[in-house]
Structure formats: structure tokens, C-alpha cells
C-alpha positions in Angstrom: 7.5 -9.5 -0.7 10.2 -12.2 -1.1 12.4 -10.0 -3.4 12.2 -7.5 -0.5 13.8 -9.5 1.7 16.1 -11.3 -0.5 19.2 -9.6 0.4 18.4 -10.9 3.7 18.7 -14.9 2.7 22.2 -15.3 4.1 21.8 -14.1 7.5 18.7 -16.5 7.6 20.7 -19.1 5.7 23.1 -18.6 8.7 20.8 -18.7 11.4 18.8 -22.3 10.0 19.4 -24.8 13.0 17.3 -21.7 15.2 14.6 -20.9 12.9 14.1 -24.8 12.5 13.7 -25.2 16.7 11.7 -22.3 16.3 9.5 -23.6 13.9 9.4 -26.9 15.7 8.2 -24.7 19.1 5.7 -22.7 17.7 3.9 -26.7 16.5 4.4 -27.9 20.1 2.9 -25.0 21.7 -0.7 -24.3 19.0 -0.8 -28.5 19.9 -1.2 -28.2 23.6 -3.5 -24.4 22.8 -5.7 -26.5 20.7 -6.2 -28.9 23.4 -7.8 -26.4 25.6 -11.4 -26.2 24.0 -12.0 -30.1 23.6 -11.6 -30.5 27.3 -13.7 -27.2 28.0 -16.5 -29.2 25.8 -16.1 -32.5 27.6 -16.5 -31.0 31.2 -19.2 -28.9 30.1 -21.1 -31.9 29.0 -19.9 -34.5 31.6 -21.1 -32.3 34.2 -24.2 -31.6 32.2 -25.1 -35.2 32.1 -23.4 -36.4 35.0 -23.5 -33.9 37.5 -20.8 -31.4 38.8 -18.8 -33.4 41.3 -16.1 -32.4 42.9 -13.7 -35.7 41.7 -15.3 -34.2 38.0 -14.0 -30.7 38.6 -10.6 -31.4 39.8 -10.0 -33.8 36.7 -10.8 -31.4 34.4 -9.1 -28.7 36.0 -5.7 -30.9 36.0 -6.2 -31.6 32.5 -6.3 -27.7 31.5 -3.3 -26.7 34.2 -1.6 -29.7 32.1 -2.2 -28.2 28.5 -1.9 -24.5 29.9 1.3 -25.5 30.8 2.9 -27.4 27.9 1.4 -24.2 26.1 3.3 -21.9 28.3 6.8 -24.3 28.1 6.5 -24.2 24.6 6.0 -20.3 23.9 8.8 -19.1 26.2 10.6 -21.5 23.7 9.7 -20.2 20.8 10.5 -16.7 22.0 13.6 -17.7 23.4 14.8 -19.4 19.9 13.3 -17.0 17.3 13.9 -13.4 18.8 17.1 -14.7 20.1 17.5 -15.5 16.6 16.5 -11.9 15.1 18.8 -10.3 17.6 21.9 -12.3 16.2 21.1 -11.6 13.1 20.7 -7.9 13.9 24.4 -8.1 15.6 25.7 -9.5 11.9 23.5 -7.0 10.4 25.5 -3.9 11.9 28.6 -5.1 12.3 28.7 -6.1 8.5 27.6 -2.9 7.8 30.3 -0.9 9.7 32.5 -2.6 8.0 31.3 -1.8 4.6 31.1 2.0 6.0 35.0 1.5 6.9 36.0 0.3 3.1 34.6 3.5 1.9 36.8 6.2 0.5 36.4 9.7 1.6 34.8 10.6 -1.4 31.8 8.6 -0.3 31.2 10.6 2.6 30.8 13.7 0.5 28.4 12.0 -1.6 26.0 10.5 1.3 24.6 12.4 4.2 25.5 11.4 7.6 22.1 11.5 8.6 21.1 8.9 6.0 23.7 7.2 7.3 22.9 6.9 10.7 19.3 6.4 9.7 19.9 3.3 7.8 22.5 1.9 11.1 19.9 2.8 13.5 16.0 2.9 12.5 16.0 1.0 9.4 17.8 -1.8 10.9 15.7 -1.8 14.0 12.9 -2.2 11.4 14.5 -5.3 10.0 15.2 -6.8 13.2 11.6 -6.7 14.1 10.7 -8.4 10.3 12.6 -11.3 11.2 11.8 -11.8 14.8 8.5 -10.7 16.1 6.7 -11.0 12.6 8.0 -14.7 11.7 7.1 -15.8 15.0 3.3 -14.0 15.0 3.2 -15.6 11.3 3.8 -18.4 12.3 1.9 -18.6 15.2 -0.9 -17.6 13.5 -0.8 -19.8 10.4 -0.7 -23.3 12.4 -3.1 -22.4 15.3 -5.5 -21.5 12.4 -5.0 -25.3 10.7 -5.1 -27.0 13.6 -8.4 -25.6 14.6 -10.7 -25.4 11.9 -10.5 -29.5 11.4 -12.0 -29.5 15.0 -14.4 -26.4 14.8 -15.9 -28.5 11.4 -16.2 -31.4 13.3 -18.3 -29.7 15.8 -20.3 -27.7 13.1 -19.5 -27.2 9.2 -22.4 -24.3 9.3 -21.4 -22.9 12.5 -18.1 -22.2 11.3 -18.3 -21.4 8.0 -20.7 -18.4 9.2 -18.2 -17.4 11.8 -15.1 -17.9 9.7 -17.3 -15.8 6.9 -16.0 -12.5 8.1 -12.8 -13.2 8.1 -11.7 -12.5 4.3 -12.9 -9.2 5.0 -10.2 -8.9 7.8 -7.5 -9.9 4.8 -9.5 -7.1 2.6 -8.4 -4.9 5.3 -5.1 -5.7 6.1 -3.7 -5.4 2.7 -5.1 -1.8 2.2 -3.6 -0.6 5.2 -0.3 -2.5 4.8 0.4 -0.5 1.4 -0.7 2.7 2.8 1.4 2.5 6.0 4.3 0.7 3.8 4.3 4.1 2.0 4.3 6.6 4.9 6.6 4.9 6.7 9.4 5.4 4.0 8.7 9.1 4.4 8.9 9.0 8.1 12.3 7.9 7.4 13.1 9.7 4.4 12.2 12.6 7.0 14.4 11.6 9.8 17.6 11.1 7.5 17.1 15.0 6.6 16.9 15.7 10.4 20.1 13.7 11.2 21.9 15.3 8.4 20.8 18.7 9.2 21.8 18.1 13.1 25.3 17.3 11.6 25.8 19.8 9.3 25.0 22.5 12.2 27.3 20.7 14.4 29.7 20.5 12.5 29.4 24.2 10.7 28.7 26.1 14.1 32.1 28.2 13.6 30.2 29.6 10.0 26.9 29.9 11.2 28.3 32.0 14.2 30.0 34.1 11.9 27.4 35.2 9.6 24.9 35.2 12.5 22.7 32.8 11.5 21.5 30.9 14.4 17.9 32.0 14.5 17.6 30.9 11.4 18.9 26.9 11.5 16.9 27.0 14.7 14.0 27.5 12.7 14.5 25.3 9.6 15.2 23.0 12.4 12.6 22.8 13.9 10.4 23.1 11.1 12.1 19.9 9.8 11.0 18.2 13.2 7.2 19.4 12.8 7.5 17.9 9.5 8.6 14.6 11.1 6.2 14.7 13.8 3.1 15.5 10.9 4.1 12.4 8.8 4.3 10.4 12.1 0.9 11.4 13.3 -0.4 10.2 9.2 1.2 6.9 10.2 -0.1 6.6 13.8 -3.9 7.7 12.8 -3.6 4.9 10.2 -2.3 2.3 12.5 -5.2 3.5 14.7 -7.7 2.8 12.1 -6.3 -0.8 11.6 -7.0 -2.3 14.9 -10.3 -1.9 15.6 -11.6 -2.0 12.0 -10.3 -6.0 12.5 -11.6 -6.0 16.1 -15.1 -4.9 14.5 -14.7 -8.0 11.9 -14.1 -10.3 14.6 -16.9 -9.0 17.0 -19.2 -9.4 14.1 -17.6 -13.2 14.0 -18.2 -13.5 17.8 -21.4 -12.4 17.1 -22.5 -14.7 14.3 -21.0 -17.7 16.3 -23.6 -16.6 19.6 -26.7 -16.3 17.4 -25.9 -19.3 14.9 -24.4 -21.5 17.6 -27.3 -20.7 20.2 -30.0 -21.8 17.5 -28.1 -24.7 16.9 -27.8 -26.1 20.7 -31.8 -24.9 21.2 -32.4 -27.2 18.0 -30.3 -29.8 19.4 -27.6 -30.3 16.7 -24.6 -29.6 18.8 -24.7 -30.0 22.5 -23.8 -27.4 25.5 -20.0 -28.8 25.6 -19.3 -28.4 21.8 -20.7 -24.7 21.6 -18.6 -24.3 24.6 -15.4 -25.5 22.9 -16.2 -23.9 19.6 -16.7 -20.5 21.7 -13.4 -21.1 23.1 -11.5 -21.9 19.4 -13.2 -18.3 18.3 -11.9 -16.7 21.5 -8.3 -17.9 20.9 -9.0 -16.9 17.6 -9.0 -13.3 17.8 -5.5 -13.0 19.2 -4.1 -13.7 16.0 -6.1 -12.4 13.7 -5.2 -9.0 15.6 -1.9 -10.2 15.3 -2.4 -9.8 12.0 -2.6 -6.5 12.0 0.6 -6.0 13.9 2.8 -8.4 11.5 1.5 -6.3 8.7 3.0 -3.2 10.0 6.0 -5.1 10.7 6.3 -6.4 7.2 5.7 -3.2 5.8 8.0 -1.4 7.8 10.9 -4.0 7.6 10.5 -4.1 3.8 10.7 -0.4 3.8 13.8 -0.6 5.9 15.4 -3.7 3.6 
């Protein structure tokens, strides 16, 4: 993966001082998320014990508007810093390739297709954009949230979660089949569209000769043949993708599931009480957004890496 994107080092190198905010962001803002559940436990069993006042409930409901909020502040950040980021680094991207393109001689022009040309300045680098905006910051997002809550979910219960984290490998297991496969049709998805850009120009640009030997029909048909084509091998890509999502939603409803059965045994048997089921329910629920995420980034990656 990282000789993929080697070429891309400089622009990174470049952009350091807004990947390092980013980073810093994406900390702040998984702090304040994993506040959220602790304070869900500690009402739930305040109330329990205590009763459910009114002084009760507008204390705990200040202190989640607080760490909703810092959570909110700090992801606008992040997004702010790291796909502002991505779309400098996209601006560099195609005006450093223009001006290759304009150091060219002519004789490059008759040796590459115009099509895969404007494949690699539009699609491709679209691709690549997305690989260093969207899937850093899901990464990322992803990775921390993950260490900062499992310390607390084993503090609640090491058996709870190590039967509700079980699944999760499997969701891995998944993700890196599908990543190859999609990594591979998506480089002939655009393999495909560089042939249909190139043909577009060579019949726009040869209309006077196909007029003249009357062969309109024809390019009209190998034309849009080429575009079935295209359309086929993005269907491929698009069933696959399909496939992806909720084979990882099924591995985290089974997760959901394993944390309601385990968990509910464990607050009948008095191990845990009512508040810390409550916040561990809540750590699983945040959870699942980023293991999906998962999913997503993968694609990214794959198609970014394609595009590199």
C-alpha cells in the first residue's frame, strides 16, 4: 500500500502543518465522543438509585449537550483541515500535471491517446483526491475512537467485550477480500473509460473521413457498444460494493447481538449494573459507524491506489 502512494509523499510533505491540525482534531473530537457513554451509565444509575429528579435530568442532559458539542466543534474541524487539505493537494496535483503535458513534444501525442489522457486529469485524479482526504480522515477516525474505547468497555466488562468485539476480525476477513476484488475492477472501469474518451476524439476529430466513406452507422455502433461495455464492468463493481456493506452490517448485528444476550445475563447476575450495560450499549452503537466506514475507506484505498 505505501509504495502505492509513494509518488504522492511530496504533496503530503507539502501539506504537513494541515495534516498535523488534522490529526490533532480528529484526538479532540473521539475525546469528547468517548465521553458520551460514561455519562449515559452514570444517569442511568443515579436515577436508578436515586430517583429521576428533575435537578438529575437537567444535569445530565447539560453534561451530554456539553460533549455533543465539543464533538460537533471538533469534527467540522477536522473536515475543515483535512479535506481542505486533499483539495489543495488536488489543485497541485493537476496543475503539475498540465504542466508536464505542456513539456511534451508532439510526438508524445501520437504515442498516447487523448482519452487516456483525460482519464488520468479527470477520474484518476478525482480517485486520488478522495485517498487523501475522505479515507485519511475515516482512518483516522476510526483507529483512535476504537483505542479510546475499548480501555473503557474492559473496564466495564473484559467478557462482555471480548464476545462483542469477537466478530469483528471477521469484518477485517471481509474487507480485505473485497478491497482486492474491487481494486481490480475498478482499473478496468477505467481502463474502459480511457477507450471511450479516445474513441469520442478520434470521431471528433475524423468526422470529415468518416463522412466520406459513409461510416457513421458504424462508429455509432462501436460506440455504443464501447459504453455498454463500460456500463457492464460498472454494474460488476457496483454489485460488489453492494455485497460489502451489509455483509459488515450482518457482522456487527451479530456483535449487537452478542452484547444484548451476554450483557443482559450479566446485569440479571449482577456483575455489571443497569448504567454500565447502558454505556457499553452505547460504545457498540458508536461503534458501528466506523466499522462501516471501513468498508467505504476500503473502496477509497483501492480505488485511489488504482488511480496513483
Amino acid at each position: 500500500m505505501l509504495e502505492r502512494i509513494k509518488p504522492l509523499a511530496p504533496y503530503l510533505k507539502r501539506y504537513w502543518k494541515n495534516l498535523a491540525w488534522g490529526g490533532a482534531a480528529v484526538i479532540c473530537y473521539n475525546v469528547f465522543r468517548v465521553m458520551i457513554p460514561p455519562i449515559v451509565g452514570h444517569a442511568l444509575d443515579d436515577m436508578q438509585k436515586n430517583g429521576a429528579t428533575e435537578a438529575r435530568i437537567i444535569h445530565y442532559a447539560i453534561r451530554l449537550i456539553f460533549a455533543a458539542a465539543g464533538a460537533a466543534i471538533f469534527l467540522y474541524i477536522t473536515r475543515q483541515v483535512l479535506i481542505g487539505a486533499s483539495r489543495e493537494i488536488e489543485f497541485d496535483l493537476r496543475n503539475d500535471l498540465f504542466a508536464n503535458l505542456e513539456r511534451q513534444s508532439a510526438g508524445y501525442y501520437h504515442t498516447h491517446r487523448t482519452g487516456d489522457i483525460m482519464a488520468r486529469t479527470t477520474n484518476d485524479l478525482n480517485a486520488v483526491r478522495q485517498l487523501l482526504g475522505p479515507a485519511i480522515m475515516y482512518s483516522a477516525n476510526c483507529l483512535f475512537f476504537t483505542v479510546f474505547a475499548l480501555p473503557f468497555m474492559i473496564h466495564y466488562s473484559p467478557k462482555l467485550t471480548l464476545c462483542a468485539v469477537g466478530p469483528l476480525p471477521l469484518a477485517s476477513v471481509l474487507v480485505q477480500s473485497f478491497g482486492q476484488r474491487i481494486h481490480r475492477r475498478f482499473e478496468r472501469i477505467q481502463a474502459m473509460f480511457s477507450d471511450i474518451s479516445a474513441k469520442a476524439q478520434e470521431n471528433f476529430s475524423g468526422a470529415r473521413l468518416i463522412r466520406a466513406f459513409a461510416q457513421e452507422d458504424a462508429e455509432i455502433a462501436s460506440f455504443e457498444r464501447a459504453n455498454q461495455e463500460y456500463i457492464g464492468r460498472s454494474l460488476h463493481l457496483v454489485r460488489l460494493m453492494a455485497m460489502l456493506w451489509p455483509s459488515l452490517e450482518l457482522v456487527l448485528g451479530l456483535g449487537l447481538a452478542i452484547t444484548l444476550l451476554v450483557g443482559g445475563h450479566e446485569v440479571v447476575s449482577h456483575r455489571i449494573t443497569v448504567g454500565d450495560f447502558g454505556a457499553f450499549n452505547v460504545y457498540m452503537v458508536q461503534l458501528i459507524w466506523p466499522m462501516i466506514a471501513i468498508g467505504w475507506v476500503v473502496n477509497l484505498f483501492q480505488r485511489g491506489t488504482a488511480s496513483v
